[in-house]
C-alpha positions as a Markdown table, in Angstrom:
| # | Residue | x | y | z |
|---|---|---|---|---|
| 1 | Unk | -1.1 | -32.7 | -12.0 |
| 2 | Unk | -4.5 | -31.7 | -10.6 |
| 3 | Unk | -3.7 | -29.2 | -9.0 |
| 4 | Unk | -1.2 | -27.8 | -11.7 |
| 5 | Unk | -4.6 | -27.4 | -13.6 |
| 6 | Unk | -6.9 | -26.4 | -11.6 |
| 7 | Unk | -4.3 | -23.5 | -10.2 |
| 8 | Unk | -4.4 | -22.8 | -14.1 |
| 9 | Unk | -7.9 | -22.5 | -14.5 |
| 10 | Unk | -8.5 | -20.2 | -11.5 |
| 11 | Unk | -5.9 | -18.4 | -13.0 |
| 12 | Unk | -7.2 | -18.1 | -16.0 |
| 13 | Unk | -10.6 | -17.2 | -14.7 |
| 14 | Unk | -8.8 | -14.3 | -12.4 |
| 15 | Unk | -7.3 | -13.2 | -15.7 |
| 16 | Unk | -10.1 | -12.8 | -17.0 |
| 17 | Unk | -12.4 | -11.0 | -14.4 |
| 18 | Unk | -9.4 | -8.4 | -13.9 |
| 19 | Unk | -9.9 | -7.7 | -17.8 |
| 20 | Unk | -13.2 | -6.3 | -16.8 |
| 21 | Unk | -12.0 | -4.8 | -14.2 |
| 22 | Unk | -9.4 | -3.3 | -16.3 |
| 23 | Unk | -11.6 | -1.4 | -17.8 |
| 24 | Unk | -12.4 | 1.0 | -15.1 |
| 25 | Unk | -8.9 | 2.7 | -15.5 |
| 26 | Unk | -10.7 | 4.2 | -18.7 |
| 27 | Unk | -12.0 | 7.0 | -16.4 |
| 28 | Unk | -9.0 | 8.0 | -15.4 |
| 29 | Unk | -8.4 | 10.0 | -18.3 |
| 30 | Unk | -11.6 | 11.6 | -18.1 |
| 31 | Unk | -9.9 | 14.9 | -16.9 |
| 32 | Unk | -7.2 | 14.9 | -19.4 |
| 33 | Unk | -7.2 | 18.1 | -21.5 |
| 34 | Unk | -4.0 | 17.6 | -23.8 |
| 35 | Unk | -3.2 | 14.4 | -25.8 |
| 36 | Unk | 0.1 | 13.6 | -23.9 |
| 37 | Unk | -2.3 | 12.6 | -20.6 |
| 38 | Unk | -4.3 | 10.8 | -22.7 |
| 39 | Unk | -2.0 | 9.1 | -24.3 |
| 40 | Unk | -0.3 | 8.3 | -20.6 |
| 41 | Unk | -3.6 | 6.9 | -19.8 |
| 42 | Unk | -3.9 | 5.0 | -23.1 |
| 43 | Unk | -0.4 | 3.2 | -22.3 |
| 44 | Unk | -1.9 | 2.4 | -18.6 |
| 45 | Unk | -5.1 | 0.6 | -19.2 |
| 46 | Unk | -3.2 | -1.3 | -21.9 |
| 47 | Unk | -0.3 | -2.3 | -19.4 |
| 48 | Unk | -3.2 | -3.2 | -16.8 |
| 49 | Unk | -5.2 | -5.3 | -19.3 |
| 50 | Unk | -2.6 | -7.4 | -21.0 |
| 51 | Unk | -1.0 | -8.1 | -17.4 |
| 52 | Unk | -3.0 | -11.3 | -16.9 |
| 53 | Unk | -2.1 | -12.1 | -20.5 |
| 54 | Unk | 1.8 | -11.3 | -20.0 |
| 55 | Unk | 1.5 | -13.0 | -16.8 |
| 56 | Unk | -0.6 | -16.3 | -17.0 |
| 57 | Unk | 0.2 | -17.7 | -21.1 |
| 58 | Unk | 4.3 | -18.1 | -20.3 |
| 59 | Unk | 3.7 | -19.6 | -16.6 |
| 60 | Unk | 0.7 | -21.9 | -18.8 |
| 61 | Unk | 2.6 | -23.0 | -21.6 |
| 62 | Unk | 5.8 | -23.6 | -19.1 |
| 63 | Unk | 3.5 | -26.1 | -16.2 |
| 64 | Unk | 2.4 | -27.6 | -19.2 |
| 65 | Unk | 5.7 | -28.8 | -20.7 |
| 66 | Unk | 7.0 | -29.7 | -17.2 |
| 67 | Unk | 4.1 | -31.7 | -16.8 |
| 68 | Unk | 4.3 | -33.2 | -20.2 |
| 69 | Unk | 7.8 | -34.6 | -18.9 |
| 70 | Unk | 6.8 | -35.8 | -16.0 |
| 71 | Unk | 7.8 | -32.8 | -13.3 |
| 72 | Unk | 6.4 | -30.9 | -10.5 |
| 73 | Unk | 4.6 | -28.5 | -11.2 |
| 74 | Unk | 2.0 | -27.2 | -9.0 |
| 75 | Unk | 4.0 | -24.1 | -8.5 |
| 76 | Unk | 4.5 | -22.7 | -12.0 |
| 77 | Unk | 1.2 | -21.1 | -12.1 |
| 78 | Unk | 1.9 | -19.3 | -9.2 |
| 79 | Unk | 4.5 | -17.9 | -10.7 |
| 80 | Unk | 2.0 | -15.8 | -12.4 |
| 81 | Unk | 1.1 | -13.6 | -9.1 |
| 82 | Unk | 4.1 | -11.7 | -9.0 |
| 83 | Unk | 4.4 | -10.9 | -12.7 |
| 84 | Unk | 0.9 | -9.8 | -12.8 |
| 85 | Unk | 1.6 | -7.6 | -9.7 |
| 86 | Unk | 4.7 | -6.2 | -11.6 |
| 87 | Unk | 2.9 | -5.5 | -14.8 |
| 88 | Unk | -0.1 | -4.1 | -13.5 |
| 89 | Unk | 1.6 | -1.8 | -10.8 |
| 90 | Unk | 4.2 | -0.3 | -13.6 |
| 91 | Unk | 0.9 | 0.4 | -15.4 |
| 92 | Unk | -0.3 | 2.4 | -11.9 |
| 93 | Unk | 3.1 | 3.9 | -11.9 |
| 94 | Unk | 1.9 | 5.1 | -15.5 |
| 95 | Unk | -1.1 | 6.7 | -14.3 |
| 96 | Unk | -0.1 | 8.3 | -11.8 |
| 97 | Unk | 2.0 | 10.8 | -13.7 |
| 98 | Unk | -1.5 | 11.9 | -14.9 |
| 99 | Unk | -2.9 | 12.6 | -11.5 |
């Protein structure tokens, strides 16, 4: 159970220093002269800063029930990784089309 939550937290705390983070996508758009780019960046940093969001409220809300009934679950959280990854490299995928 302890390390369910503290694989939560750091989670959590990740989450939210990639929001920052996030944020520096912004300039990618800086070269866009027509409103479909920017628009392609728009949809980019937003797929790249609700990743950890997507990513880390299911996998929380799921260790927490399992470990409301008594389960494993150390390796819930982690399940959060690879949907973060997914989320924020379909939002790369989305900027690159502006490049």
């Amino acid at each position: 159970m302890t390390v369910t939550v503290v694989l939560i937290v750091l989670l959590g705390l990740g989450g939210l220093l990639s929001l920052t983070f996030g944020l520096f996508f912004l300039m990618a758009g800086a070269n866009c002269a027509d409103s479909a780019c920017t628009d392609r960046v728009g949809l980019a940093v937003l797929l790249i800063e609700l990743a950890p969001v997507v990513a880390w409220a299911p996998t929380t809300a799921w260790a927490v029930v399992r470990m409301a009934r008594r389960k494993v679950a150390f390796w819930v959280p982690l399940l959060a990784l690879p949907i973060y990854v997914a989320v924020v490299a379909g939002g790369v995928a989305v900027l690159g089309t502006v490049m």
